[in-house]
N, C-alpha and C positions, 0 to 999 in steps of 0.2 A: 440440593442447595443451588440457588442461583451463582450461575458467573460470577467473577468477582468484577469484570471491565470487560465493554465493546470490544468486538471484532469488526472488521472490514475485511473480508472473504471472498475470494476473486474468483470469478466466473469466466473462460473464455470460446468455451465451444459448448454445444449442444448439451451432449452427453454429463457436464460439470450444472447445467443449469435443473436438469432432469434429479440431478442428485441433492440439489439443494432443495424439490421441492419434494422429494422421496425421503432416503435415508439419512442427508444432512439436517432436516426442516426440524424437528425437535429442539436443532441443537441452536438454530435461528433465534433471535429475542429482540425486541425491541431495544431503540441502539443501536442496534449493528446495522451494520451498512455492507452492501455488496455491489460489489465491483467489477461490472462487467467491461471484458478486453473486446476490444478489437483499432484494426488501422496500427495495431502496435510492431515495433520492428519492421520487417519487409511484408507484414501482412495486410490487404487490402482493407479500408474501412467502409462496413456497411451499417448507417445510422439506422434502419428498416431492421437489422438484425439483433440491433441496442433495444428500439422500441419495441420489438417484438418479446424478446424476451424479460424487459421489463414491465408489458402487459401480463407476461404468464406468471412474475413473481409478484407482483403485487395481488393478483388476486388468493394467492395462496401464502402466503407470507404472514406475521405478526403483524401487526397496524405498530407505526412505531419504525420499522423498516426501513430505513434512507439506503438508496441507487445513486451510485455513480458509474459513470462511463471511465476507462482508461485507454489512452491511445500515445500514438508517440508523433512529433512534429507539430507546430503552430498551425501548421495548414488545416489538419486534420482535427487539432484541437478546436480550432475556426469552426469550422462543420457542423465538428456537433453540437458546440454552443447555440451557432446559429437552427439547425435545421431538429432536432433530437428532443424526444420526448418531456417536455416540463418536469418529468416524476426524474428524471435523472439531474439532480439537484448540482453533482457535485462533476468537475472532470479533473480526475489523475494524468499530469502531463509524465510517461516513464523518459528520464533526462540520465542517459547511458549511454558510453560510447558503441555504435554503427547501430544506436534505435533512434534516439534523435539525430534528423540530417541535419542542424545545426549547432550538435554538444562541441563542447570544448573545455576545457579542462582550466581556463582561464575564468577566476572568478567573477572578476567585475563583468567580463561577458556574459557569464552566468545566469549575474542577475539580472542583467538588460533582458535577457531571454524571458526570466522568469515574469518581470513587470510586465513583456507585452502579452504572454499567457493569460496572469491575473488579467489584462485590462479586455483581451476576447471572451473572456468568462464573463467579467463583471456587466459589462457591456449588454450580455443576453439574461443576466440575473443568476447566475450561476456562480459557488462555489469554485476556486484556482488552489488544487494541492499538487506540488511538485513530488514529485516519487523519484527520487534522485539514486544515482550509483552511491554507495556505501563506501568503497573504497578507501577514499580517501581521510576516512576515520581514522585508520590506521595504517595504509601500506606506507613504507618509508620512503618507496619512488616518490609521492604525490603529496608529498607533505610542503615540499615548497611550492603549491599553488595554493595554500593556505585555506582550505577552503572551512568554512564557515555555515552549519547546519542553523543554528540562531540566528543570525543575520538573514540567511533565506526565508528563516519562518517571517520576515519583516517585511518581504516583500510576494508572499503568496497567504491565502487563507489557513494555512495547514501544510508542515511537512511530514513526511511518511519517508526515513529514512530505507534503505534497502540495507539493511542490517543480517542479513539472513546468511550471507559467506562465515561470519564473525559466529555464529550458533554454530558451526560445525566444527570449529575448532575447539582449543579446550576451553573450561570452564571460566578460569581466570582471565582470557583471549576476549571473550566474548563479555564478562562483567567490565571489563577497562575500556571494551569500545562502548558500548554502552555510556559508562561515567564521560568518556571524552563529549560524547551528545549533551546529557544531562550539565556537563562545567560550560559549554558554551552557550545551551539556554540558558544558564543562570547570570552569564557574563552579555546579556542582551534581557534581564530583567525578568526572564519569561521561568516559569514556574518547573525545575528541575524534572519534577516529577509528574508533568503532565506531555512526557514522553510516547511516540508510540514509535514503534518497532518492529522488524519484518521476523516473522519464522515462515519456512518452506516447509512442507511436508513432500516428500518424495524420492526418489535410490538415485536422483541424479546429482549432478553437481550442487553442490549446497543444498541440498534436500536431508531432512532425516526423516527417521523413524518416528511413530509416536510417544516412545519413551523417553527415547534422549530430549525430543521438542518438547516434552510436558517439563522435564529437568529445566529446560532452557526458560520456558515461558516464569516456570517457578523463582527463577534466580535472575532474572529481567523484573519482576513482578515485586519480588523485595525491593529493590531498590528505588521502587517508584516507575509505574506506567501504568499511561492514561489510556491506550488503546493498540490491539495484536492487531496489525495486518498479516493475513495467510495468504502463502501464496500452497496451491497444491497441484498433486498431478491426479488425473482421472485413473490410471494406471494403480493410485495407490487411493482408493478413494475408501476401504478398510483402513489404511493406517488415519486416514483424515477423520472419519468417523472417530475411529478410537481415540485422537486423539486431542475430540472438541467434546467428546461424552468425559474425560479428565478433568476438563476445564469446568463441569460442571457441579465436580464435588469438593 
């Protein structure tokens, strides 16, 4: 049985690109979209290694297929707008504190950030989604900076919240941050349920198993959502298999 909704499936070194065109590729559909890292955190950005690899996944890939680039900092977002393969449509700016050298925790800064993102993207014809810290969904420190996942979708093409701490907690933890998403697109007009949502697969911090993530995708999925971003570790690339072959029945 086909999927029930898009994936966006990140890619950030060699060996994770090798897997999506091996033992992940089955589980690839037209619709999803993969997300290849680099330049993110303190890692160098080489736009030669975006193209390169999205030469190797296009040819083997579903037609249907959309590429984006994900990195961290304007600069770097700059770059690959400017210089980066046309087939990488969309770029993931990751907006986390000590990845971006200009995040701040201040929202109306926030968005000043994000508008000059979207206008480096638009600019070269390119897709602006912000991949923002999750945090402040819920932790109690950060709630008086008020921050606002709807309002940001008003100033980028698409947000991809980092929701993936909140899956590892309990069940009810993770349905209410969720709803918190969903009541502030709805209180910005935007359609509740045309949410997307991060799960991790991997034994590290915010990482699960494929069991619990399938429970998690399941109980994310009732509620209304438009599209999974995965983030995974190569170390667990059995669990990731097992548990995008889930998603399939």
């Amino acid at each position: 049985m086909p999927r029930s909704i898009p994936i966006t499936i990140a890619a950030y070194n060699e060996s994770m690109v090798q897997a999506l065109l091996g033992p992940l590729r089955p589980f690839v559909h037209a619709g999803d979209e993969v997300d290849l890292v680099s330049g993110n955190h303190d890692r160098p950005l080489s736009v030669p290694t975006l193209d390169g690899w999205v030469d190797q996944l296009l040819r083997a890939l579903p037609e249907g297929v959309r590429f984006s680039a994900h990195t961290s900092g304007l600069e770097n977002a700059t770059s690959i707008a400017a210089q980066a393969s046309p087939k990488l449509e969309t770029i993931l700016l990751d907006y986390e504190p000590n990845w971006d050298p200009e995040f701040t925790w201040d929202f109306t800064a926030t968005l000043t950030h994000l508008d000059r993102f979207a206008q480096a993207c638009h600019s070269r014809g390119r897709r602006a989604v912000a991949y923002p810290t999750g945090r402040p969904i819920k932790e109690p420190a950060l709630q008086k900076y008020r921050w606002d996942y709807g309002e940001m979708r008003g100033h980028v093409d698409e947000v991809y919240p980092q929701t993936q701490h909140w899956a590892t907690l309990d069940a009810p933890t993770w349905v209410a941050a969720l709803e918190v998403l969903r009541s502030q697109r709805r209180a910005h007009a935007l359609s509740p349920t045309a949410l997307v949502a991060q799960l991790t697969i991997g034994d590290r911090e915010n990482g699960l198993r494929a069991a619990p993530a399938t429970e998690r995708f399941r109980e994310a999925r009732s509620g209304g959502l438009e599209r999974l971003f995965l983030w995974w570790a190569p170390t667990t690339l059995g669990e990731a298999e097992m548990f995008l072959g889930s998603l399939e029945t």
